[in-house]
N, C-alpha and C positions, 0 to 999 in steps of 0.2 A: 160662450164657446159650447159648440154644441157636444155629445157626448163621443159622437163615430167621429168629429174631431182630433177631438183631445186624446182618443185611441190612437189614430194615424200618426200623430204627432209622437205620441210616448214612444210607438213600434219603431219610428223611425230612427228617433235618438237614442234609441238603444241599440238598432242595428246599426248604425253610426260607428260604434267602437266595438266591435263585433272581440274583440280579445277582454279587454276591461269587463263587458257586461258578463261574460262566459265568466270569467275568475269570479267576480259577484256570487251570481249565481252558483257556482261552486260550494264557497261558504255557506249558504243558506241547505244545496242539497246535503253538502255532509250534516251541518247540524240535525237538520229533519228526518233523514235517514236514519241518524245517530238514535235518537230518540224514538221511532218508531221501534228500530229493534230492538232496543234495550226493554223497553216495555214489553215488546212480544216475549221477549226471553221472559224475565218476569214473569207476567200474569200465565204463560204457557205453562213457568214450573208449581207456580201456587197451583192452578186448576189441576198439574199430574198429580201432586201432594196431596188434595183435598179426593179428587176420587180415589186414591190408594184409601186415604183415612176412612173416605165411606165405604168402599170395599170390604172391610174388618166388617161390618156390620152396622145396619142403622138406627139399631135399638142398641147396640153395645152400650154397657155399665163397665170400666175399671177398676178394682180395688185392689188399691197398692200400702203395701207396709208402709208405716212412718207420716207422720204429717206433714202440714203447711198449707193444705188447700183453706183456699179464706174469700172465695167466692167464686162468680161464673167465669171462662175464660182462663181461668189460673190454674196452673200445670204445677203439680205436688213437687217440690225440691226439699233434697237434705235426706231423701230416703238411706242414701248408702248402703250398707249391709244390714238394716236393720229386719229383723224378725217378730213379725206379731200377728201376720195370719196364720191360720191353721184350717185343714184338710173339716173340721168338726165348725169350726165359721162359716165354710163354704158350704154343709149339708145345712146348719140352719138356715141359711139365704134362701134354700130349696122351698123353705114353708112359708115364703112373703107374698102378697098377695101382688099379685100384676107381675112373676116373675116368672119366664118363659122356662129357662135354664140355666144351668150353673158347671162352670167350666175352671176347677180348680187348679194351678199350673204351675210348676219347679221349671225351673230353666237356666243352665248352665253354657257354656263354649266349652268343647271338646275334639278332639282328633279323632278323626271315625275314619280305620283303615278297611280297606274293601279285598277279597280275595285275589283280584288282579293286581294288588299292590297300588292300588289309586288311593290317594290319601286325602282328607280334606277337613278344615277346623270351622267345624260348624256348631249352632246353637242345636243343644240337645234337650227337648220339651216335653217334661213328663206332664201326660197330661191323662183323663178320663175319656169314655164314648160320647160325652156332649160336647168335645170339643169343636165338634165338626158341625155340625146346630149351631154351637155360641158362636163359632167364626166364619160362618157360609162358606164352610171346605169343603168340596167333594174328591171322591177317592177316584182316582182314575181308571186303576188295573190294581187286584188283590183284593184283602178285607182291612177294614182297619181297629184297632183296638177293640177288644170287646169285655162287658162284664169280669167273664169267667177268667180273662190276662191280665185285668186288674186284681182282683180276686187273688189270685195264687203269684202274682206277681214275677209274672212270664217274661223270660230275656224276649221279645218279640217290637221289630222296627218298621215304623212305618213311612217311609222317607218323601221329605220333601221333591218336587220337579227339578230342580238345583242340586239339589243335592244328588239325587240318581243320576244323576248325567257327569258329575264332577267324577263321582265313586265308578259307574259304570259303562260311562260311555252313549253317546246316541242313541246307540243303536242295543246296547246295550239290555236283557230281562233281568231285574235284581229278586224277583218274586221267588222263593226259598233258598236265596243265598245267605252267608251268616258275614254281618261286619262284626267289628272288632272296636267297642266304643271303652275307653279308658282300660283298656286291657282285658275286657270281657267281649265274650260272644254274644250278638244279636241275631237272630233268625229275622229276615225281611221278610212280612206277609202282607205291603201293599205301598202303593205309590198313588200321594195325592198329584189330584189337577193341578199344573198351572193356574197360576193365579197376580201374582206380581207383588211386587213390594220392598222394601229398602230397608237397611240397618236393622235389630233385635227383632223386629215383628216381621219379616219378610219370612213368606211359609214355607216360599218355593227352598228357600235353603236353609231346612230344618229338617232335624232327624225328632220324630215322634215315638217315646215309647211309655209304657202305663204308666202313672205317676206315680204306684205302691212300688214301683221297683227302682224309678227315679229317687226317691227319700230312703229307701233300704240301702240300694247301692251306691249311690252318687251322693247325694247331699246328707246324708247318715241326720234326720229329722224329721219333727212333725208337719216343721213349718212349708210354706210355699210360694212362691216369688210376687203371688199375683191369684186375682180370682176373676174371672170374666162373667159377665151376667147379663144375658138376655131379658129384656124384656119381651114382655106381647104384642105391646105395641107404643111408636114413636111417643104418644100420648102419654103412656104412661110408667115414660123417663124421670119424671120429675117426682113423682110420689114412691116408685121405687129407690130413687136415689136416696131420699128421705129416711125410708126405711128402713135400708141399708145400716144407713150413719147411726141411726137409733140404736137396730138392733144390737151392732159393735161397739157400740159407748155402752151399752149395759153388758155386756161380753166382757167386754175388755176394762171395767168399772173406770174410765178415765173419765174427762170431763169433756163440754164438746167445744171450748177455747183451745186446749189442747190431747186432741185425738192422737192417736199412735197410728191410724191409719188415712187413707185419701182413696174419695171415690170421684171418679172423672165418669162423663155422657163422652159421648163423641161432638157433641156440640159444643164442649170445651173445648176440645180440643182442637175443632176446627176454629174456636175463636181465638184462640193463641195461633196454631200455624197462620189463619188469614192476616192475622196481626203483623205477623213476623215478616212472610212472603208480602204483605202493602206492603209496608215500609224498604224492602226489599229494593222492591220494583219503585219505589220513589226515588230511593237514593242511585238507581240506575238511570232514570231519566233527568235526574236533577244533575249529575254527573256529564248525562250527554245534553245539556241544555245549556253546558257553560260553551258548548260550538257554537249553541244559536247567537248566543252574544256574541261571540267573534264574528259572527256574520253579519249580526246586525251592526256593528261600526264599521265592518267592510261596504257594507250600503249608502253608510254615514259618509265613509271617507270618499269613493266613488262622487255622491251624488257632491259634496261640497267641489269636490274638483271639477266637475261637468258647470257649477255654478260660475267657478272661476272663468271657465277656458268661455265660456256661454255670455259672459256682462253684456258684451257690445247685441247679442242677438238680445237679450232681456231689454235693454233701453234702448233699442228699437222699438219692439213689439210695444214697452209702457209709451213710447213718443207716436205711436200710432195708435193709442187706446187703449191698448189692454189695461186691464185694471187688477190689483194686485192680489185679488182673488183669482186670477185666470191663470197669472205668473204661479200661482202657489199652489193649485191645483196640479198644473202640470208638470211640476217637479215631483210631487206629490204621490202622482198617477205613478209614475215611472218606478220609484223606491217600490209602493204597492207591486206592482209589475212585475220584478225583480224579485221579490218573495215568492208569490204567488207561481211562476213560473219554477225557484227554486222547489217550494214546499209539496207542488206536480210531481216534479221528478225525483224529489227525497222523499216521498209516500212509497214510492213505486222501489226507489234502490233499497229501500229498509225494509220494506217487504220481502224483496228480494233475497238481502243479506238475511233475513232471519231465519228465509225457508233454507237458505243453506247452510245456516246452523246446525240446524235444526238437523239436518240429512247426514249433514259430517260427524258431529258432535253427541248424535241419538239425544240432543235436546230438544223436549216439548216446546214448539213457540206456538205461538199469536195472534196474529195482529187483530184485533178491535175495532167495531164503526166509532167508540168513545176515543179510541186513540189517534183516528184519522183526522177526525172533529176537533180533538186537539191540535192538532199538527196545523190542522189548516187556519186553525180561530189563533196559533200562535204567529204563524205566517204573516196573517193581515197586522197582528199587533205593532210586530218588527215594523214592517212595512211603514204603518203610521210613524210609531216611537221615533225610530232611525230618521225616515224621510220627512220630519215636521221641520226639523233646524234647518235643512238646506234649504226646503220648499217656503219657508219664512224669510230664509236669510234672501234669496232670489227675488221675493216679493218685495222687501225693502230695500230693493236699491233705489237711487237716487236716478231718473232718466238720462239727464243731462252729466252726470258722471260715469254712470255706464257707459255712453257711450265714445266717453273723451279714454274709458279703457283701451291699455294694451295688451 
């Protein structure tokens, strides 16, 4: 049987039952659809997560109170409230070789009222003048911290892009206005750039003020939440890192089995979120791949009833010579057919469906040449799986009883 045959044949018997083959195919586009967008949601929100993460900076160094770090990829847990850096850690850090800068930081949540009576509970970040260096911030409109406000430890706010717009509106100048953080006056003298970002580390909605005034009046201490650390360069993450951990185990006289403190790269840290977001995006398409199985016994149950209603044309065609590779092929074709066609038009509605997620929902999507490639290499799979039993069962009938069928 020749190939533009066995085509003609499959088109035909499939337009045959023009309602049956539609429902078929049905199953197949929701499941393929289902899976293409769940994967674009997915991999669209790992990639937002991961460029925010590299936005912080590419050389970024972490050092956080408390232990538990115990290798690469692993994220310091059990910190709590505990206390062990200090403002005099962070100036030694200063004298390490391959270390760009050093961004000392207190950070608390507080209610920061504005003159117009706009209120808003934002993270409040004592921080020094390199914090803008350690974290690739620029200032948009005003100045931001300097020496001399560290120094005499100056009520002086330098407001995140969120946070200006919460406190002052649009349209809004907060540049020599005074808020009102924990019941003190701040004088605003600068507003950083947009920048983006989620949850504690988000800049855009942060109130920045010196960090000698953040310990005198807020946190009444030496200690500080956190230290950030530039390096020079990406290269020389690894032997900074090192000497960090040294410097603080002879600081702090612990042992380095159990340290009081945890130093994270950014390359941990994207190797945890990448972790978290895979498996994420797994459990969404493994989720949406329990359709594909529905559709693939919808193919199943289809093609065995076409075998049924078909006997007396089967043992015809074997009492005329076809031979039971020809009979099984062309049951075969048709299951294929039937995916293939499905898995067309569920590329296309899941692409779809994701861009209008995506538009409604302000979620990051997707879609992928590796997720199409799946779609279509799962397509043909079904196709075979599903369509082997009927296109067997077809081949072995018996001639002379197919065609005594009713």
């Amino acid at each position: 049987m020749f190939a533009i045959d066995l085509l003609q044949e499959t088109a035909a018997a499939l337009i045959g039952n023009k309602a049956r083959t539609a429902l078929t195919i049905l199953g197949i586009v929701i499941g393929i659809a289902s899976v293409i967008a769940m994967v674009a949601i997915g991999q669209g929100t790992s990639n937002s997560i991961e460029t925010s993460i590299g936005g912080l900076g590419s050389n970024l160094l972490t050092v956080m109170p408390g232990g538990g770090q115990s290798g690469r990829g692993q994220i310091s847990a059990g910190r709590g409230n505990m206390q062990t850096l200090t403002v005099d850690d962070a100036e030694a850090m200063r004298g390490l070789a391959g270390v760009a800068a050093v961004s000392p930081e207190s950070s608390s949540r507080k209610q920061v009222t504005s003159p117009l009576g706009n209120n808003t509970n934002t993270t409040i970040m004592g921080a020094l003048p390199d914090y803008l260096a350690v974290h690739n911030v620029e200032v948009a409109t005003g100045s931001f911290i300097s020496e001399a406000g560290v120094a005499g430890a100056n009520r002086v706010a330098v407001l995140g892009a969120t946070a200006a717009t919460d406190l002052f509106g649009e349209d809004g100048d907060p540049i020599g206005e005074t808020i009102r953080i924990n019941r003190m006056s701040f004088k605003i003298i600068g507003v950083l750039a947009a920048k983006g970002g989620s949850g504690m580390s988000n800049v855009d909605d942060m109130v920045v003020i010196p960090l000698t005034t953040m310990l005198q009046t807020m946190t009444g201490g030496q200690y500080v939440s956190s230290v950030a650390v530039s390096a020079e360069s990406r290269g020389a993450m690894v032997a900074v890192k090192q000497s960090i951990t040294d410097l603080l185990l002879g600081r702090h006289d612990v042992e380095a089995e159990n340290p009081d403190f945890s130093v994270m790269s950014m390359d941990d840290v994207l190797t945890a979120v990448s972790s978290v977001t895979g498996t994420f995006t797994a459990f969404l398409a493994a989720i949406a791949g329990i359709s594909l199985i529905v559709g693939g016994i919808g193919i199943m149950n289809m093609m065995l009833t076409t075998v049924t209603e078909r006997t007396r044309e089967i043992g015809l065609r074997k009492a005329l010579g076809a031979k039971r590779a020809d009979i099984s092929r062309q049951f075969l074709s048709e299951a294929v057919l039937l995916t293939f066609i499905g898995g067309a038009v569920g590329v296309a509605v899941g692409a779809g469906a994701a861009a209008v997620v995506a538009r409604v929902m302000s979620v990051t999507t997707e879609v992928t040449p590796e997720a199409v490639f799946l779609a279509i290499g799962v397509c043909a799979a079904i196709g075979i799986l599903f369509g082997y039993y009927p296109a067997r069962r077809a081949a072995a009938l018996h001639p002379i009883e197919a065609l005594r069928h009713e």
